[in-house]
C-alpha positions in Angstrom: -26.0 48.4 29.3 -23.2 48.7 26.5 -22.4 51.1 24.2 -24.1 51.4 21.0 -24.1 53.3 18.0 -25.8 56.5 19.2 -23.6 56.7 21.9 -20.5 56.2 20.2 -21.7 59.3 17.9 -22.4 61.6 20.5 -19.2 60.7 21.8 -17.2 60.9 18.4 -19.7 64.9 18.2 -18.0 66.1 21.5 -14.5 64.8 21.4 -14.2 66.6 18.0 -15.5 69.6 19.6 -13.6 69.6 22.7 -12.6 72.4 24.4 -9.0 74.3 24.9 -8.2 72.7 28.5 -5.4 75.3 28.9 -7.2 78.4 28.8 -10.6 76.9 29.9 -9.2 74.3 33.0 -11.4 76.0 35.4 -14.8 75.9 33.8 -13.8 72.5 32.7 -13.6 71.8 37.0 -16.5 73.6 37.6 -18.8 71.1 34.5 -16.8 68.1 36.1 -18.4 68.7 39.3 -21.9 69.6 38.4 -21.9 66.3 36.1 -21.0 64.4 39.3 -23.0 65.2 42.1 -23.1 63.1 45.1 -25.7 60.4 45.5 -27.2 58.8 49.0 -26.5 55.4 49.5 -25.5 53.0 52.5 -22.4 54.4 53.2 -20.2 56.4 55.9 -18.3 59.3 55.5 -15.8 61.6 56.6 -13.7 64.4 55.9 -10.5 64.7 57.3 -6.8 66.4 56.3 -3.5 65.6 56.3 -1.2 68.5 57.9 2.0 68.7 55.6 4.4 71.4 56.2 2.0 74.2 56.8 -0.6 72.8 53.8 -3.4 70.8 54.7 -4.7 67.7 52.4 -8.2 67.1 51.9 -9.2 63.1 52.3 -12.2 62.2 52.3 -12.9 58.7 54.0 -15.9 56.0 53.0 -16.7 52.8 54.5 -19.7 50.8 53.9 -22.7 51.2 56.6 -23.6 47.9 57.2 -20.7 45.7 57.7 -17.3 45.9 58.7 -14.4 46.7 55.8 -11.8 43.9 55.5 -9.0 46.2 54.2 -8.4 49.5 53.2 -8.2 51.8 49.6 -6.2 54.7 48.9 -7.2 55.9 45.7 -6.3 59.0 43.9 -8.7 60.1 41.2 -8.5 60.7 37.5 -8.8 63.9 35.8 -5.3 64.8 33.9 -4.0 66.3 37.4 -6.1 69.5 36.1 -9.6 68.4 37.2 -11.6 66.6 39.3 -11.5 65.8 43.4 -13.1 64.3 46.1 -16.6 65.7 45.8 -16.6 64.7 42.1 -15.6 61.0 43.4 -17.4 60.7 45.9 -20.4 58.4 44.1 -17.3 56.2 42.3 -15.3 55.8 46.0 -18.5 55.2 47.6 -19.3 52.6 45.4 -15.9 51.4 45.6 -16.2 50.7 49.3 -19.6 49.2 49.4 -18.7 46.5 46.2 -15.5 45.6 47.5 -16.4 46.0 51.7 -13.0 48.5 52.1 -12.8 51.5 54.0 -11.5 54.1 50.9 -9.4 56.9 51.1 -9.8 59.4 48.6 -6.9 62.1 48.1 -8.0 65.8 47.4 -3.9 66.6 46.3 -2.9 69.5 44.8 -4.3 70.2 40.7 -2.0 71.5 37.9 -1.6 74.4 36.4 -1.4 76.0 40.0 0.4 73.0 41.3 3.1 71.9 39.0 4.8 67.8 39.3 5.7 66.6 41.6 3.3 68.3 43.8 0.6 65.9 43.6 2.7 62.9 43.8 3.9 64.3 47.1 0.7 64.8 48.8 -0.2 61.4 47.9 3.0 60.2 49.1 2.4 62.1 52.7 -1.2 60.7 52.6 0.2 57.1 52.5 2.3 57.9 55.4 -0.3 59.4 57.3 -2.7 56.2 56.2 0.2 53.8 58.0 0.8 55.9 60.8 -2.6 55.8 61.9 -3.4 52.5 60.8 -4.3 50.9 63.9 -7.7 53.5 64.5 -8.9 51.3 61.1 -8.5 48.3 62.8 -7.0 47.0 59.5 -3.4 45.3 59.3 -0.8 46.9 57.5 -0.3 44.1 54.8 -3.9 45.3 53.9 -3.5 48.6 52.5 -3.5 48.9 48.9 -3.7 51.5 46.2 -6.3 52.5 43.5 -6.7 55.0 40.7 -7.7 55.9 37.7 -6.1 57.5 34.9 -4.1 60.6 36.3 -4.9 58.7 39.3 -3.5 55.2 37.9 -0.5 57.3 37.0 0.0 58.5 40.7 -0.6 55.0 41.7 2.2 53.8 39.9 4.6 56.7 41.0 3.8 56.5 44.2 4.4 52.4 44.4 7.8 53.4 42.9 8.7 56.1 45.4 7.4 53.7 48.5 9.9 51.3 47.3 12.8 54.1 47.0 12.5 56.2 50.2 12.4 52.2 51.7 9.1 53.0 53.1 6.3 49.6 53.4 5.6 49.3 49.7 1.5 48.4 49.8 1.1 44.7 49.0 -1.3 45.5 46.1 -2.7 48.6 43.5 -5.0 48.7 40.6 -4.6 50.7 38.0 -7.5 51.7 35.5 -6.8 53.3 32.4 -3.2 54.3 33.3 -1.3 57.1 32.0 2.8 55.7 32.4 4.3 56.9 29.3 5.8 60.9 28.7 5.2 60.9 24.5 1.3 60.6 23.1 2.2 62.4 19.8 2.1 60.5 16.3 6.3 59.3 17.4 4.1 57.5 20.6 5.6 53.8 20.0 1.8 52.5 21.1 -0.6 52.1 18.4 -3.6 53.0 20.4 -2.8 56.8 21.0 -3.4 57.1 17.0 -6.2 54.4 16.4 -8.2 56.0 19.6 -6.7 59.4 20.0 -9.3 61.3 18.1 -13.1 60.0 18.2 -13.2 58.5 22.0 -13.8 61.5 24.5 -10.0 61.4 25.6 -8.1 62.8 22.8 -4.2 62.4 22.2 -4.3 65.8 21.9 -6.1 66.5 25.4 -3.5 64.0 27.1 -0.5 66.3 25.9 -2.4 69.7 26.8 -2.8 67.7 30.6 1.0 66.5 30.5 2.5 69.7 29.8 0.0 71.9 32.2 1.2 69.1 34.9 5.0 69.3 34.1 7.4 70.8 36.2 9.3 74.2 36.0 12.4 72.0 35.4 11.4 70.6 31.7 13.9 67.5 31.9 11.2 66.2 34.7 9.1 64.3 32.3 11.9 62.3 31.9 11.2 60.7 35.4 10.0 57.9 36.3 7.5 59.1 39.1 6.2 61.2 36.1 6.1 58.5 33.4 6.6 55.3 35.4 7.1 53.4 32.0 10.7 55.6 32.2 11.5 53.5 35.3 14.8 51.4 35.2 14.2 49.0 37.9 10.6 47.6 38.1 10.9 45.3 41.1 9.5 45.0 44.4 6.1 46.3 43.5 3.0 45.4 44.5 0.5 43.0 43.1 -0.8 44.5 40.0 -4.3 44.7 38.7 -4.2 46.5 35.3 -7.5 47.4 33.3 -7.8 48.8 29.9 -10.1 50.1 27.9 -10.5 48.8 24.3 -11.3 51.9 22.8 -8.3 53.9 24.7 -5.8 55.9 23.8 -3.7 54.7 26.7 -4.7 50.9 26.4 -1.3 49.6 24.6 0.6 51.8 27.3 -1.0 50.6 30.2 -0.9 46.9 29.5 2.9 47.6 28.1 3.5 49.1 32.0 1.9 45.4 33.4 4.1 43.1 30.8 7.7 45.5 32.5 6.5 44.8 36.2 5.5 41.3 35.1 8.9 41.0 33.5 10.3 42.2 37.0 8.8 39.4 38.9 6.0 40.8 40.4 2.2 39.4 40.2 0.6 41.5 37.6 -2.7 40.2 36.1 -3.9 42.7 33.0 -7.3 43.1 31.8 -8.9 45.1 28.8 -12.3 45.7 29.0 -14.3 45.0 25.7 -16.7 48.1 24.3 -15.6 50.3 26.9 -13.8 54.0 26.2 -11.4 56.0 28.8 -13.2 57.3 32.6 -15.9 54.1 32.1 -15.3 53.3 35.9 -17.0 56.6 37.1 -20.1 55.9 35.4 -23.1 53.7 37.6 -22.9 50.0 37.8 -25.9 49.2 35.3 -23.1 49.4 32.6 -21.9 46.3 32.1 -17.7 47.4 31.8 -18.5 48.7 35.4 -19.6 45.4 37.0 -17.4 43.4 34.6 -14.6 45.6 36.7 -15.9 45.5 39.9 -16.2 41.4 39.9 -12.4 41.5 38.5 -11.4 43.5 41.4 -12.9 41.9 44.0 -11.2 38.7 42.9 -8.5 40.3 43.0 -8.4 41.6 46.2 -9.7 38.4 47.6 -6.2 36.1 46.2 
């Protein structure tokens, strides 16, 4: 299933009637739920929490039903750090450890306005701790934890590969990033020509990516100028992991994304970089009978399997 005219116009209707995100964020939560509710399938879950200086940390754990997972996902979902969590997920990360056979551990951390940078980075960061320090009641080796996430949740992927490699923590040996956000500027002075070509008709506006950047920046206005906020800001892009990037053609944050894969590349790490044809921003989350989804999924699975 691709996307044709009809849909593109009922997409171009909507994004030009979108919705203040700042003064509406909570009913904008509450739709993204409903639109996402949890579907049966042949997989096992859990809910568990990471205990953090007197906060707890939802995750929520998957593994497939039938067979036993080969390695093990952290991902951290999309959703401009204002919406979205791990019951809205729950189909995408369930699908996700079924396709690729992973156990998947999905990170309810902290949401903006409420909780300002860098509080989501840091619950992810404690949750990848937590992840390695209980390792061994996987049954999965170390060298086989990698990270996932999709476009706020790309983002935090890429932050919190950056951060591993600072605080001299294990580094994971691989991420994927979908539909990144890793640059700070998505206004008309944006040096990447896809936040004006597809910042307007394609669900995710230009103008809904600054509303989410500014509702997730810090107290301290000088933080968007670092680089676990905007990893493109980074100065030293080595010893990361292997990098799977995918873009989406009709994206604002395409150019950006596959600009963040050339810097690591250019660093010496393995990055491969794929932009999915016909396909707009938050595809992933929709079923596998559209044909960007299994395009994906089949890219991944190679890539987990080099």
């Amino acid at each position: 299933m691709a996307l044709n005219k009809i849909m593109f116009a009922a997409i171009k209707y909507a994004s030009r009637r979108e919705i203040d995100i700042k003064t509406n964020y909570e009913k904008s939560r509450k739709f993204f739920d409903m639109s996402h509710p949890p579907l049966k399938g042949e997989y096992d879950m859990w809910d568990k929490s990471v205990k953090k200086d007197g906060y707890e940390i939802p995750v929520r754990i998957f593994a497939p039903e039938k067979t036993k997972p080969s390695q093990l996902i952290l991902f951290i979902h999309g959703g401009g750090w204002v919406i979205g969590n791990i019951n809205s997920y729950t189909n995408t990360c369930s699908r996700i450890a079924c396709i690729t056979n992973s156990y998947v551990v999905s990170v309810d951390y902290r949401l903006a306005p409420e909780n300002k940078f860098p509080c989501a980075i840091n619950d992810c960061f404690d949750t990848l701790l937590e992840v390695y320090k209980n390792i061994e009641d996987f049954g999965i080796p170390q060298d086989r934890v990698y990270l996932m996430g999709d476009s706020a949740g790309g983002n935090l992927s890429a932050a919190l590969s950056l951060m591993a490699r600072d605080k001299e923590v294990f580094v994971p040996k691989k991420q994927i990033l979908l539909y990144p956000v890793t640059n700070n500027d998505h206004s008309k002075n944006s040096p990447f020509k896809s936040v004006e070509e597809y910042g307007y008709d394609y669900f995710l506006t230009s103008k809904r990516i600054r509303d989410y950047l500014s509702m997730y920046l810090g107290e301290d206005g000088n933080d968007c100028k670092s680089q676990y906020f905007a990893p493109l800001l980074a100065e030293d892009f080595s010893n990361q992991p292997q990098t799977l990037i995918i873009t989406a053609e009709y994206c604002p944050l395409r150019d950006e994304g596959e600009y963040y894969g050339e810097k690591l590349k250019e660093a010496g790490n393995y990055v491969e970089i794929h932009r999915m044809p016909d396909a707009i921003h938050g595809y992933f989350v929709l079923p596998p009978q559209f044909k960007a989804v299994r395009n994906s999924f089949a890219i991944i699975n190679r890539f987990l399997n080099i």
